[in-house]
N, C-alpha and C positions, 0 to 999 in steps of 0.2 A: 429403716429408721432404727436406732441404736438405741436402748435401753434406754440412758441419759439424757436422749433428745425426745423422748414417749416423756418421763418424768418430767422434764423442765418445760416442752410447748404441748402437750397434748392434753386428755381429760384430765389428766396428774397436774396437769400445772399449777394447781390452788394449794396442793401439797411444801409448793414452797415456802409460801408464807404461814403456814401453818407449822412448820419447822422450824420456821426463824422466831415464830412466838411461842415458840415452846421451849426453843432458848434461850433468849432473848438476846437472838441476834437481828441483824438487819437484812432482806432478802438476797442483797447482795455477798452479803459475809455463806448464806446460806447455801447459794448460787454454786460459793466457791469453794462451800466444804462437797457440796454433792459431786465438783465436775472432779475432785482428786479422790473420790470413794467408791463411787459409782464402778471408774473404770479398775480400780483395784478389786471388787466384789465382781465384776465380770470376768477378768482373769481368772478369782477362783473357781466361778460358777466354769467358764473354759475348762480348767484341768479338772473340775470335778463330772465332765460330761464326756468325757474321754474314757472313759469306761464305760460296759455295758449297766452296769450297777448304780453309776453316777449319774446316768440318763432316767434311771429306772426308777431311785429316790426323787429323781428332779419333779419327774411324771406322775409320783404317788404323791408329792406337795402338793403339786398343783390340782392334782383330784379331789383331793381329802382335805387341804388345806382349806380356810376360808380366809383366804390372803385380799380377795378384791373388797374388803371389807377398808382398807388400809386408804385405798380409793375413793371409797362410795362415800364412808364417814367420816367425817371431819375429826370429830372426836378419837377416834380410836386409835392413832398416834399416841393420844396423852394416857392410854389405858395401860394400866403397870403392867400385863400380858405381854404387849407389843413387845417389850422389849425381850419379853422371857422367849417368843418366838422371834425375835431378832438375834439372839442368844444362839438357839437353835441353829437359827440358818447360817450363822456365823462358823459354826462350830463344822458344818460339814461344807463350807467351802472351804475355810480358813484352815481347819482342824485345831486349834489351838489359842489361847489368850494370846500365847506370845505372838503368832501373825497377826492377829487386831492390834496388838498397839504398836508394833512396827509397822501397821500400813495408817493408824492414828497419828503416827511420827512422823510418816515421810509426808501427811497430808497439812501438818501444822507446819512444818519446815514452809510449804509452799503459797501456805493463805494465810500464816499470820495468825490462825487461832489458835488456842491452848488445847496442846494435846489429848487433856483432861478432858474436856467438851468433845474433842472428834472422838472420842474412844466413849463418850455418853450415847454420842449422835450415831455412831455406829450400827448397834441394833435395831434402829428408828429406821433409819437407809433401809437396809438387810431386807426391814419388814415390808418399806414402799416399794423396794426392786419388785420381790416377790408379787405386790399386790400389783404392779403395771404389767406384770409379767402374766396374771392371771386374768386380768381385764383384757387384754392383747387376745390371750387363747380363747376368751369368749367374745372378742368380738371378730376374731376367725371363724366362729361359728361351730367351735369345740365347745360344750357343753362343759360347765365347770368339774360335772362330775364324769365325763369323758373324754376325758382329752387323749387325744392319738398321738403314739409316736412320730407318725409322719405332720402331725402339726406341730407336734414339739421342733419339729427340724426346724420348721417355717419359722417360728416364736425367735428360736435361739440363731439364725440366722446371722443377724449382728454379731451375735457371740463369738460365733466360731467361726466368721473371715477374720480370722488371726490376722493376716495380712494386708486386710482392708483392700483386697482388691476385686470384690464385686461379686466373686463365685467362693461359691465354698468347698467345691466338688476338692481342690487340692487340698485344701485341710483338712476334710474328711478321710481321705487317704492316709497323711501324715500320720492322722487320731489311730486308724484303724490299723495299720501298719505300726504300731505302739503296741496296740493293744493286741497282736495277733502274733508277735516277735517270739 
């Protein structure tokens, strides 16, 4: 299961409508900002795990972070925080403003909402990714404040079949072979 399909049908699902009134969009507007953002924040989280260092931040988030807070409470979406840690997470997949509002741009190009809103909604995403991502590693049975690299694999699995074809063993290669050139 793929990051986007944990957030839209799983424990994360109530997250949607809690997004759409917090913008005041309509679930479906909501729907359609997540399904063009989502898969653009997993690219980045992609190229930023391709490093040994990029796995290594990914692993020290998800220990130290308390991102399944973004899950568990309804509230904590609307907390001014959220965003400053959506901010964050932004900043190390993205590296930069100007990749959020070019991936806010190509995402309004395609749903019809105001770019202005997707580049609000951005940080908000960033912090749910995170939080489904850290609900996932405990309920793998990785202890919030222990999480293993070898269940990091399992977690980000979706991630990194780049090629969506079922194994990851070749893109792990690919990664590795990158990084070892």
């Amino acid at each position: 299961m793929n990051i986007l399909e944990m957030m839209l049908g799983g424990q994360d699902a109530g997250q949607l409508g809690r997004l759409a009134g917090q913008f005041g969009i309509d679930e479906g507007q909501a729907r359609s900002a997540l399904e063009q953002l989502v898969p653009a924040l997993s690219r980045g989280m992609r190229r930023n795990v391709q490093s040994s260092e990029g796995l290594e931040s990914l692993t020290r988030a998800l220990e130290q972070g308390n991102h399944r807070r973004y899950v568990e409470d309804p509230g904590a979406l609307a907390d001014p925080h959220t965003v400053d840690d959506g901010n964050a997470i932004l900043g190390h997949l993205f590296g930069s403003k100007k990749v959020s509002r070019e991936v806010a741009g190509r995402a309004a190009a395609q749903t019809g909402l105001d770019s202005g809103l997707l580049k609000q909604m951005l940080p908000i995403i960033a912090s749910m990714m995170m939080g489904s991502m850290s609900s996932q590693a405990q309920a793998g049975g990785m202890a919030p404040t222990g999480v293993r690299k070898e269940g990091m694999m399992d977690i980000l699995g979706g991630f990194l079949d780049a090629d969506k074809d079922g194994s990851i063993a070749d893109d792990l290669f690919g990664m590795a072979s990158r990084i070892f050139r």
